[in-house]
C-alpha positions as CSV (number, residue, x, y, z in Angstrom):
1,X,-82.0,-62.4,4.1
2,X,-79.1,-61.8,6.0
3,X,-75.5,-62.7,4.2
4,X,-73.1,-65.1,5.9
5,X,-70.7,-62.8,6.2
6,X,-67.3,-62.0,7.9
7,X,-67.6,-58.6,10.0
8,X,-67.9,-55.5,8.1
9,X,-66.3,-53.7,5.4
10,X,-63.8,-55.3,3.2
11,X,-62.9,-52.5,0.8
12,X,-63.5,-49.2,-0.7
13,X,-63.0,-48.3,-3.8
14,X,-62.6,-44.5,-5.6
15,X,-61.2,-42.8,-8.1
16,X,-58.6,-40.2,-8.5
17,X,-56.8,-38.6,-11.4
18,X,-53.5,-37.7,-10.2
19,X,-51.4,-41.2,-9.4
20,X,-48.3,-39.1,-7.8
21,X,-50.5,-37.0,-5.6
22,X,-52.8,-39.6,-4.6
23,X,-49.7,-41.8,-3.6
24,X,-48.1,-38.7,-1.9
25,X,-51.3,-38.2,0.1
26,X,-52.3,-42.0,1.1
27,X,-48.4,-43.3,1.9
28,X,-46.7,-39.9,2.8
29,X,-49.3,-38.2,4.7
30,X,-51.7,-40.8,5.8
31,X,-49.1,-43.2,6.5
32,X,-50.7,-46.3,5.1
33,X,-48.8,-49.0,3.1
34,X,-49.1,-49.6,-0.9
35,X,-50.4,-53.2,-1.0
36,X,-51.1,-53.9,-4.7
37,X,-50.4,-52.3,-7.9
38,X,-52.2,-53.5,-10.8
39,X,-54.0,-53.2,-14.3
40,X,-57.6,-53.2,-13.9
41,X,-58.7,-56.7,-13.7
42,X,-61.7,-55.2,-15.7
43,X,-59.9,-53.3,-17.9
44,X,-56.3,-54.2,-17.7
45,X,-55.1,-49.9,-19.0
46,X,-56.4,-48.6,-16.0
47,X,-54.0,-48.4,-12.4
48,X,-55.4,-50.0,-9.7
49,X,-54.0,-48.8,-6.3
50,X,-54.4,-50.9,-3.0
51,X,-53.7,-49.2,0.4
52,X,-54.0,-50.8,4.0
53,X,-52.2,-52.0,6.7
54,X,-49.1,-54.4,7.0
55,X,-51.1,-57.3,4.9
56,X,-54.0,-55.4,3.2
57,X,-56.3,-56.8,5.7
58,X,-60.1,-56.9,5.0
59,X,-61.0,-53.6,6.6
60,X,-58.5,-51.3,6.3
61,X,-57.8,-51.6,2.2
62,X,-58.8,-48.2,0.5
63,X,-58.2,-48.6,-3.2
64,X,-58.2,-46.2,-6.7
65,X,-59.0,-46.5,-9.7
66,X,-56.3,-44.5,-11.9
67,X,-57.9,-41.9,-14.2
68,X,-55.1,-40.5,-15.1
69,X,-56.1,-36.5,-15.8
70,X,-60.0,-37.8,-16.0
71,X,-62.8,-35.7,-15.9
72,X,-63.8,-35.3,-12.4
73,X,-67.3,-36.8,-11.3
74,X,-69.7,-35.1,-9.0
75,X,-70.7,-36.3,-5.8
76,X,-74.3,-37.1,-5.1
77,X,-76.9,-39.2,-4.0
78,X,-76.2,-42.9,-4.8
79,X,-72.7,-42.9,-4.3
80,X,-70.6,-43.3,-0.8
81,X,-69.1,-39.4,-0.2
82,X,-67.0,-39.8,2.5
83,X,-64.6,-42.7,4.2
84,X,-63.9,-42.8,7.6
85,X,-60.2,-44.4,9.3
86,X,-59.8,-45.3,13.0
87,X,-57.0,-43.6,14.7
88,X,-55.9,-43.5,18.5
89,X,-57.8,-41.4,20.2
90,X,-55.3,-39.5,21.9
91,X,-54.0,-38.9,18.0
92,X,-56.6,-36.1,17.3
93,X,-54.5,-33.6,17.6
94,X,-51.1,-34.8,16.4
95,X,-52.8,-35.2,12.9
96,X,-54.2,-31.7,12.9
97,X,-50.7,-30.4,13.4
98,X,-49.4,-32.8,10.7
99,X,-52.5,-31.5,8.3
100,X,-51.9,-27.7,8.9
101,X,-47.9,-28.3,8.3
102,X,-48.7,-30.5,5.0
103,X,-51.2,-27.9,3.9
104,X,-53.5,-30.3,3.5
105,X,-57.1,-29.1,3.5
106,X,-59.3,-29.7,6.9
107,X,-61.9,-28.7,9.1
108,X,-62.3,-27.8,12.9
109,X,-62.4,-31.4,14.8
110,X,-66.0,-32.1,15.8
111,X,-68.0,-34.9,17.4
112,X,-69.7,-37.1,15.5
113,X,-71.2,-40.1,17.3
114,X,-70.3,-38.8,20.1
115,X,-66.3,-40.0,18.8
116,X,-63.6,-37.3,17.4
117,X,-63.4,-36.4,13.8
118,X,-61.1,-34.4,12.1
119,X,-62.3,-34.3,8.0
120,X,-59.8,-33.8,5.6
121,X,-60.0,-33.5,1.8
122,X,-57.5,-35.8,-0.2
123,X,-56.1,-33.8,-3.8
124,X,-59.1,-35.0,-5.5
125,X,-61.5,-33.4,-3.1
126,X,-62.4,-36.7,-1.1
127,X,-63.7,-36.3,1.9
128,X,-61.3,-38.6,4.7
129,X,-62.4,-38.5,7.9
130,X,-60.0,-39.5,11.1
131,X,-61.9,-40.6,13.7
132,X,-60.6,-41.1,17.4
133,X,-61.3,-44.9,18.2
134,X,-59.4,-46.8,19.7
135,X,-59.7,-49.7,17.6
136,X,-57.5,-53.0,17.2
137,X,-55.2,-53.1,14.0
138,X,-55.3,-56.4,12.5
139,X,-51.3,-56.0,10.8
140,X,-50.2,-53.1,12.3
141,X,-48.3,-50.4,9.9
142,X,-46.6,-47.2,11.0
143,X,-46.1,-45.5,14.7
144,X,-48.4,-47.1,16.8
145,X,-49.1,-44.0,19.0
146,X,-50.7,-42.3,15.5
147,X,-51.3,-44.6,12.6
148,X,-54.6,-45.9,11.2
149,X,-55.6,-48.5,12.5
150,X,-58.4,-49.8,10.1
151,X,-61.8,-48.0,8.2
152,X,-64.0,-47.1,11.3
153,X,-67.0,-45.9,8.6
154,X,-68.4,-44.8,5.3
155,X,-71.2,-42.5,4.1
156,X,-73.8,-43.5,1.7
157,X,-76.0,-40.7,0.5
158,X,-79.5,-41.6,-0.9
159,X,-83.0,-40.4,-1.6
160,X,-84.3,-43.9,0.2
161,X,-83.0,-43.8,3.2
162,X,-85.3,-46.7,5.2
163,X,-84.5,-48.8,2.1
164,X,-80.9,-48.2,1.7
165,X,-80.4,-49.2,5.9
166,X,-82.4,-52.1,5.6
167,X,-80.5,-53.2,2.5
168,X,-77.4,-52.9,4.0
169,X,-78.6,-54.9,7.4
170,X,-78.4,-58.0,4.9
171,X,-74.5,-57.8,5.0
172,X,-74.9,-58.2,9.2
173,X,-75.1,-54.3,10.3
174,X,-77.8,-53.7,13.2
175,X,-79.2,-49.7,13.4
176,X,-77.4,-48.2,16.3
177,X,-78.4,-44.7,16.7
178,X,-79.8,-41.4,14.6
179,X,-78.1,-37.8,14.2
180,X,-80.4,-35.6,11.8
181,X,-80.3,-36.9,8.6
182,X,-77.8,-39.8,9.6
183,X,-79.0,-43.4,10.2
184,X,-75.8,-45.3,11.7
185,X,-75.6,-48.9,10.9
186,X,-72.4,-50.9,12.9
187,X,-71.4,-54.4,12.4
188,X,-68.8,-56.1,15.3
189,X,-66.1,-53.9,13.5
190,X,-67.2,-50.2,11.9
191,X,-70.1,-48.5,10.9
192,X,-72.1,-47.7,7.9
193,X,-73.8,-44.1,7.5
194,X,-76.9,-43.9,5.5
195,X,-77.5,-40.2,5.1
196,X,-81.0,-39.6,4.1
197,X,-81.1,-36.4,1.5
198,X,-83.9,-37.1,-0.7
199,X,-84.0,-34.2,-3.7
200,X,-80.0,-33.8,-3.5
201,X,-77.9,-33.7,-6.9
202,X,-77.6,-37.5,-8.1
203,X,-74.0,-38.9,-8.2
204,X,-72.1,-38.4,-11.6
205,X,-69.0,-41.1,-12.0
206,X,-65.7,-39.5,-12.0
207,X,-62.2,-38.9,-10.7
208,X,-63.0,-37.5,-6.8
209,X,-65.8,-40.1,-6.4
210,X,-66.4,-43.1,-5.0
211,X,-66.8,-46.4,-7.3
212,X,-68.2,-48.8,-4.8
213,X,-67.9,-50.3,-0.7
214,X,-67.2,-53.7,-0.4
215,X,-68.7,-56.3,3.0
216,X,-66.1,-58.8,4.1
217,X,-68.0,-62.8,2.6
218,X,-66.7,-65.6,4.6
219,X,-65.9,-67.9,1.6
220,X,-66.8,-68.2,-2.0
221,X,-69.8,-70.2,-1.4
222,X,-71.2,-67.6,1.0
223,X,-70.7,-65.3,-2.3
224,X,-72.4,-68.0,-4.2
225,X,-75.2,-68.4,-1.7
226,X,-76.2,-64.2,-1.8
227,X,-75.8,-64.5,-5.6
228,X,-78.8,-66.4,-5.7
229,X,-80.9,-64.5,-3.0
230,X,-80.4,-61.7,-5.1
231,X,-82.1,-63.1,-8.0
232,X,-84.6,-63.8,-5.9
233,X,-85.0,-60.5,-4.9
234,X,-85.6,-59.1,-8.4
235,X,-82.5,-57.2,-7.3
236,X,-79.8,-55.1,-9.7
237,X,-78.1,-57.8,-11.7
238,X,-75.1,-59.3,-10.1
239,X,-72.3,-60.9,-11.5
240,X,-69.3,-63.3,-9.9
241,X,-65.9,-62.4,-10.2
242,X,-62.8,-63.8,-9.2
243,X,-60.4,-60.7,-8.2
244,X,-57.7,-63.4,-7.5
245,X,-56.8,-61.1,-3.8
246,X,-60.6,-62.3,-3.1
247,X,-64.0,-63.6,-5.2
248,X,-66.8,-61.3,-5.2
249,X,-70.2,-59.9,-6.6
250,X,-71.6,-56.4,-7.4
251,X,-75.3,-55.3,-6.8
252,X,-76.6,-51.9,-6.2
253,X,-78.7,-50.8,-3.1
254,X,-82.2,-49.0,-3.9
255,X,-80.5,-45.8,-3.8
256,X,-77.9,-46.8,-6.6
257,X,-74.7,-46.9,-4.4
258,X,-72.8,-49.8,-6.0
259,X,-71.7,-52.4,-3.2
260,X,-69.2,-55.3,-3.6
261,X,-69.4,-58.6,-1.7
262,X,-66.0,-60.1,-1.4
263,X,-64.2,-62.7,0.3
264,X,-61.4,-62.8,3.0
265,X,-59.5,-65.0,0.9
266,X,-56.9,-65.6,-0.7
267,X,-55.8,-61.9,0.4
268,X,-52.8,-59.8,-1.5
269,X,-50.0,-62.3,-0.5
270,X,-51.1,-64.7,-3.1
271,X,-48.5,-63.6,-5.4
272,X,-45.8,-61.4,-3.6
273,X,-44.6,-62.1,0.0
274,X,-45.3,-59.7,2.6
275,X,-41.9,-57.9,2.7
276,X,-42.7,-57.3,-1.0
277,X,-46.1,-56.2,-1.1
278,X,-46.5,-53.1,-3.6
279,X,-43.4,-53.1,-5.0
280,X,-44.1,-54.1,-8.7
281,X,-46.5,-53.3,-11.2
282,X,-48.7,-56.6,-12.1
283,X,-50.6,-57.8,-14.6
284,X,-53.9,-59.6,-14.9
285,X,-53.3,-63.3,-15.9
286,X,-55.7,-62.9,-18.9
287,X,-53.5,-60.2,-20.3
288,X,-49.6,-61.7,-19.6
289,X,-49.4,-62.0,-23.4
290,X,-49.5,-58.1,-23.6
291,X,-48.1,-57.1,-20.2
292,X,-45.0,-55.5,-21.8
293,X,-47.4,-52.9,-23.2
294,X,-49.5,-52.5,-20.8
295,X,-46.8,-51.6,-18.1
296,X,-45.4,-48.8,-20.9
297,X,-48.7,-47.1,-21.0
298,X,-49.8,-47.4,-17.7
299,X,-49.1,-44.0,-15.2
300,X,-45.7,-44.5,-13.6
301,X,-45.2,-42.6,-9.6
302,X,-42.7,-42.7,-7.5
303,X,-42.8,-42.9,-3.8
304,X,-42.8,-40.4,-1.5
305,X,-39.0,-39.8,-0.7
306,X,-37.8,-41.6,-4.2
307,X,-37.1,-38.8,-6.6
308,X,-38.9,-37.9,-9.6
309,X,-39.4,-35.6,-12.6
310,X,-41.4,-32.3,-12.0
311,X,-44.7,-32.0,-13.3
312,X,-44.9,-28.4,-15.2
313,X,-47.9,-26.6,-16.2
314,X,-48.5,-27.1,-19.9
315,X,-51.4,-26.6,-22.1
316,X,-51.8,-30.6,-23.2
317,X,-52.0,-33.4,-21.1
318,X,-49.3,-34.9,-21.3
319,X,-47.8,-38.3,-19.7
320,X,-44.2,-39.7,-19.3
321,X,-42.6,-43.3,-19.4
322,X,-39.0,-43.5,-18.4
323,X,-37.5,-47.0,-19.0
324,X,-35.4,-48.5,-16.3
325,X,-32.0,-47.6,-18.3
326,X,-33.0,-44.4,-20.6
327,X,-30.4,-43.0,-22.6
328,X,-31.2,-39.0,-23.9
329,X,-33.3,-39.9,-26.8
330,X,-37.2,-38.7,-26.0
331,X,-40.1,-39.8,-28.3
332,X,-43.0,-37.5,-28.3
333,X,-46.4,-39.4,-29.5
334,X,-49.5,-38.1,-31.1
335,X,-52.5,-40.1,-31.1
336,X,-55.0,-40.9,-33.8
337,X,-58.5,-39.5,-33.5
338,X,-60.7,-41.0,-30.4
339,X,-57.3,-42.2,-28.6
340,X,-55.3,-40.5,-25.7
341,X,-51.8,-40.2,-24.6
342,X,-51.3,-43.5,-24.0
343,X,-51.6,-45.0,-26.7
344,X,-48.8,-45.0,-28.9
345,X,-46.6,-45.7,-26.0
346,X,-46.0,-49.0,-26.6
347,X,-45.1,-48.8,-30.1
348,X,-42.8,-45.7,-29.3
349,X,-41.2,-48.1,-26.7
350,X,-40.5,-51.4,-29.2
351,X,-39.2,-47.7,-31.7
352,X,-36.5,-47.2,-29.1
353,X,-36.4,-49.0,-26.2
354,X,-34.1,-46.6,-24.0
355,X,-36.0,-43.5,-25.0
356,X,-38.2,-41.4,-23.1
357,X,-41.6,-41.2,-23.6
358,X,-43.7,-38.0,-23.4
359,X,-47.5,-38.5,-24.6
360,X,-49.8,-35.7,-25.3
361,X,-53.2,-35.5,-26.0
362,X,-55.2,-33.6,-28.1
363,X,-57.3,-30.8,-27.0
364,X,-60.3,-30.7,-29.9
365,X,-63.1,-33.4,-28.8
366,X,-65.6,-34.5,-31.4
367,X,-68.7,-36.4,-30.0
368,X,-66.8,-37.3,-26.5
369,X,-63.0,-38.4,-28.7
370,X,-60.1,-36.0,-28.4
371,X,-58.3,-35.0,-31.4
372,X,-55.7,-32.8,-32.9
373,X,-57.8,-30.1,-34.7
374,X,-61.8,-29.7,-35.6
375,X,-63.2,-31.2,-38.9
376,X,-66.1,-30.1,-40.9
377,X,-66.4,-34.0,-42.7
378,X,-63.6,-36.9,-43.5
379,X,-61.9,-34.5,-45.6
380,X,-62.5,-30.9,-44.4
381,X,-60.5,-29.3,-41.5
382,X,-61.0,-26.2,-39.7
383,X,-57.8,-24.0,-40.9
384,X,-58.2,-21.6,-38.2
385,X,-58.3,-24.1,-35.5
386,X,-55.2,-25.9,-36.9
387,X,-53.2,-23.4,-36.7
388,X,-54.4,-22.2,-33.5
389,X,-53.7,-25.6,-32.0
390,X,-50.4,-25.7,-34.2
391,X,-49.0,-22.5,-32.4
392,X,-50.4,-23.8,-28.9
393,X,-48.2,-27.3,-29.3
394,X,-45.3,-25.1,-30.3
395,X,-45.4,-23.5,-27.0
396,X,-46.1,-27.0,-25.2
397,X,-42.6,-28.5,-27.2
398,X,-40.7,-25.5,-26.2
399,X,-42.1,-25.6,-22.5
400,X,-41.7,-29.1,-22.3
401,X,-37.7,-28.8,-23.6
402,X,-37.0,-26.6,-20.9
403,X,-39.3,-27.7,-17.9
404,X,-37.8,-31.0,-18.3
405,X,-34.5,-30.7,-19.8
406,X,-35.3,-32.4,-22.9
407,X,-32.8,-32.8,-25.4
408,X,-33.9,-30.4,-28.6
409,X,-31.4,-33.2,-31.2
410,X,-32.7,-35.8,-29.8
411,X,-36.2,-35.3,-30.1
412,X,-38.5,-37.5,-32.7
413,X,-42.5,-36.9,-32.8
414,X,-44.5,-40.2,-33.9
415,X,-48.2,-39.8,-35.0
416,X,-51.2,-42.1,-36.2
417,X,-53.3,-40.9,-38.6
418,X,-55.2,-37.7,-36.9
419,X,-51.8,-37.4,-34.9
420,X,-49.6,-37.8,-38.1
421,X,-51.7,-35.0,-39.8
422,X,-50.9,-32.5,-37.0
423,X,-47.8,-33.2,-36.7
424,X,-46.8,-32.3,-40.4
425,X,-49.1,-29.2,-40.2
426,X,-46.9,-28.3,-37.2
427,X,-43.8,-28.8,-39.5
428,X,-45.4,-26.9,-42.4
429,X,-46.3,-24.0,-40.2
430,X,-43.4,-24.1,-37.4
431,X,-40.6,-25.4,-39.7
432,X,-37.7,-25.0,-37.0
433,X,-39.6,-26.9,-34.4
434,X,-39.5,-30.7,-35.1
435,X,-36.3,-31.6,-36.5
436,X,-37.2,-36.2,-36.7
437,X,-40.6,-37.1,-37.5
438,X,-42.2,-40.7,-38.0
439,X,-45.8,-40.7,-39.5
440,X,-48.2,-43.3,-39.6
441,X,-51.0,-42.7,-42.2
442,X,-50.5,-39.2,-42.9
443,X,-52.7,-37.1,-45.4
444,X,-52.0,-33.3,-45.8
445,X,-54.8,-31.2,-43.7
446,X,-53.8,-27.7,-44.4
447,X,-55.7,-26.1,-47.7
448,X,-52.3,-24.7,-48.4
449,X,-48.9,-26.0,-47.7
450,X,-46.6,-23.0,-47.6
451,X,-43.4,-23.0,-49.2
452,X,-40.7,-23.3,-46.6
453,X,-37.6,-25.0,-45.8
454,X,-36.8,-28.1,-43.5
455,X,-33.6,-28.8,-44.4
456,X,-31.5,-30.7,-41.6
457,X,-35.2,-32.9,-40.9
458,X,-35.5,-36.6,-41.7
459,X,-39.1,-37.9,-41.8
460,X,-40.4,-41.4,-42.6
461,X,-43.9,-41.9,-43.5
462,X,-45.4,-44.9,-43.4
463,X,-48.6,-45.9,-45.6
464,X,-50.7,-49.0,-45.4
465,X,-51.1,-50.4,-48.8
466,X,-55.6,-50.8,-48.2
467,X,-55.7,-47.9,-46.9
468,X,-58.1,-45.9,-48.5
469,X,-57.0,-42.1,-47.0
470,X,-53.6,-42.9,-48.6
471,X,-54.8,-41.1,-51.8
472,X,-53.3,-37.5,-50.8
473,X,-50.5,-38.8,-48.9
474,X,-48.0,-39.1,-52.1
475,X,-49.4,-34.9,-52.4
476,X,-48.1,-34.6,-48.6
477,X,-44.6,-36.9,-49.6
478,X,-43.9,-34.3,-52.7
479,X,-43.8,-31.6,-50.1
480,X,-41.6,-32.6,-48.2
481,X,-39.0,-33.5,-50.7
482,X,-39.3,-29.7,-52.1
483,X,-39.1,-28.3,-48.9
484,X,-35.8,-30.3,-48.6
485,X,-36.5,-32.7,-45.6
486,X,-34.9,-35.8,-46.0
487,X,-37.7,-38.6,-46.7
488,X,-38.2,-42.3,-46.5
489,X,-42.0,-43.2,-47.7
490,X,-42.5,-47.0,-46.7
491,X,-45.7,-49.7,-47.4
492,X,-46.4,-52.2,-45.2
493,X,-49.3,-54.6,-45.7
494,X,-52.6,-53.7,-43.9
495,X,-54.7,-50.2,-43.8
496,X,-55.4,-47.5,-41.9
497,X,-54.2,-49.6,-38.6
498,X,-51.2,-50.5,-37.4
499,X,-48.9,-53.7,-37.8
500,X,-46.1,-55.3,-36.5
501,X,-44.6,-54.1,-39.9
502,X,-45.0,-50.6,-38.9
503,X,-42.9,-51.2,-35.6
504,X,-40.1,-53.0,-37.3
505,X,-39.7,-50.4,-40.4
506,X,-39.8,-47.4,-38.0
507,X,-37.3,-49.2,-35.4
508,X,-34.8,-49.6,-38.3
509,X,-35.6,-45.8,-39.8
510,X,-35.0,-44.7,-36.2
511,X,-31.7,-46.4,-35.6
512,X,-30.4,-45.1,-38.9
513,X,-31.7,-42.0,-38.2
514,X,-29.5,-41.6,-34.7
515,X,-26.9,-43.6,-35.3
């Protein structure tokens, strides 16, 4: 079965976790254009990048999926582990002076296929290969004398090599020649590398991986059409998808490498003209109801010569959103247990909607979920690790105040449930150090809450009136009164989740509070 294709690669897809340097290195360095922004169309919280030339034309789009400060994968057999761009040839050497001045990691320029490489590594560790071929551009993007002009190859590592080439030949690629290991496959437009290295470390998924290669389809009933011959082939299972830039299918080669079939069509001026292109944050359709959200909790970047805060060294993770108009006030958000940073972003955002937003996430993991501090059971907490986590996020808040000019008065910490819980052992333990607190399902965690005084503090909790922790938190409310913060307790209908309640009684505690 060969696929009634279009010519050669349509995309590639990997992951990164760092949006700003991935941006800095794929616009500012590389020079190529940012097509697409977008939530995941598979999971709408995750940044999806689109590079390419002047129109994100099929075969020179390279796209990431955001894992913002992910765990990094490994790369290994059934995965592609390196991406190859056409440049002019004469261009070789004008990009090795640009690497060595950008400090950007490189090799010696060699010969592969008898054409010149330089490879590079991108700030996740990708392997980027630019290859002197002179090439056509099919929208071309940047100084024609260097840019890329389109992808000129991939690498596919596998333990099966004769099977992975001749799956591959389906999608119209014809074997071309050998070097060691290497089996080169080339369609009328780039090249596939099958590089046979059978009892090499399988792939692991992860930010400085690859998530899949995609063949150009000529239509969506050429998609349809290799749907079905794949059934008939017993192959992976493969499901249709409409991408709305193009329609497509996934299936995995014998070696495991996950490849995409999609089509030429519509293309990534479906919904933003071509002057345009890349220049706002969309949405999935299926998600427009919550794309308010979505775009507060998503990564924000900036482009390279647009300014933008530093990113200092701290001991959480820790994410910003800056509205379009933000005033001095900065909310500071704690997750509950098994979220991340993200997460209470929106609800911070409908709190204030001109504040900053700095999300942090916890450092303690229990069975794969981050949290605040370890537990022993539902209702036992490691004291030790508390307050070793407690002084930690002390030094984060103060680090954070002066590595990006927060303002110390204006500061209010918000946390759910796991989050709420550290953030009153912080105030019980570091009584100087948050001064506006808003907590959502708090229960007191420390064995012992020391007598001390928080005078000058305002704190709200918020219970849910089925919520079955909610026993101790009228133990945690006393506490604060005789430590001398100033407290609002408030019930809202519901339990141990949030509600729309909880966003409009903290919004009007918050504008009383800073009015």
């Amino acid at each position: 079965m060969t696929i009634n294709s279009g010519s050669g690669i349509h995309h590639v897809t990997l992951i990164t976790r760092d949006v700003q340097a991935n941006v800095d290195f794929y616009v500012g360095f590389l020079g190529l254009r940012l097509i697409k922004q977008t939530g995941g169309y598979e999971d709408s919280l995750q940044l999806h990048l689109f590079y390419g030339d002047r129109l994100g034309s099929p075969g020179t789009v390279v796209t990431f999926f955001v894992w913002q400060d992910g765990a990094p994968g490994r790369v290994g057999t059934g995965q592609v582990s390196e991406i190859a761009f056409a440049v002019p040839a004469t261009s070789i050497g004008e990009w090795m002076t640009r690497a060595l001045t950008a400090g950007v990691p490189m090799e010696r320029p060699s010969r592969e296929f008898g054409e010149p490489v330089l490879r590079l590594k991108d700030p996740d560790g990708i392997i980027v290969k630019l290859v002197g071929a002179d090439l056509p551009s099919p929208a071309p993007w940047g100084d024609a004398a260097t840019a890329i002009r389109c992808i000129r190859s991939v690498t596919i590592l596998t333990e099966t090599g004769e099977e992975t080439a001749a799956f591959v030949s389906r999608f119209g690629y014809l074997k071309a020649a050998t070097e060691g290991a290497i089996t080169r496959l080339v369609s009328d437009t780039d090249a596939v590398d099958v590089r046979d290295v059978a009892g090499y470390v399988p792939g692991i998924p992860g930010t400085g991986t690859a998530d899949h290669v995609a063949f150009r389809a000529a239509d969506v009933d050429a998609v349809r059409k290799a749907e079905a011959e794949f059934a008939k082939l017993n192959s992976s299972p493969t499901n249709f998808h409409d991408r709305k830039y193009f329609s497509s299918l996934y299936v995995r080669e014998p070696g495991g490498t996950l490849i995409e079939l999609a089509t030429d069509t519509p293309g990534f001026t479906v919904d933003e003209a071509p002057e345009h292109l890349g220049k706002t944050l969309l949405v999935p359709p299926h998600d427009e109801e919550r794309a308010e959200d979505i775009r507060v909790m998503l990564p924000q970047f900036g482009m390279p010569g647009e300014p933008r805060p530093p990113r200092r060294d701290l001991p959480f993770v820790h994410r910003f959103y800056t509205p379009e108009d933000p005033n001095d006030d900065t909310i500071i958000v704690l997750h509950g247990s098994g979220g991340n940073e993200a997460d209470l972003m929106p609800l911070a955002h409908r709190i204030a909607p001109r504040a900053t937003i700095l999300g942090v996430r916890g450092r303690a993991t229990e069975e794969g979920s981050a949290r605040w501090f370890r537990r022993f059971s539902m209702t036992s907490f490691d004291q030790a690790d508390i307050r070793s986590e407690a002084e930690a996020f002390a030094a984060f808040i103060e680090g954070a105040i002066s590595g990006y000019r927060l303002d110390p008065e204006r500061i209010t910490v918000a946390g759910l449930s796991n989050g709420a819980n550290f953030a009153a052992a912080i105030m019980a333990l570091h009584p100087s150090l948050i001064r506006r607190a808003i907590l959502l399902r708090a229960i007191p965690v420390l064995e012992e809450l020391p007598e001390t005084d928080l005078s000058g503090t305002s704190v709200l909790i918020l219970n849910g009136r089925d919520d079955p922790f909610a026993r101790s938190t009228p133990q945690l409310a006393d506490w604060f009164r005789r430590s001398g913060a100033l407290l609002d307790v408030k019930e809202v209908a519901g339990g141990h989740s949030l509600t729309e309640a909880d966003s409009a009684a903290a919004r009007a505690w918050f504008d009383a509070a800073t009015s």
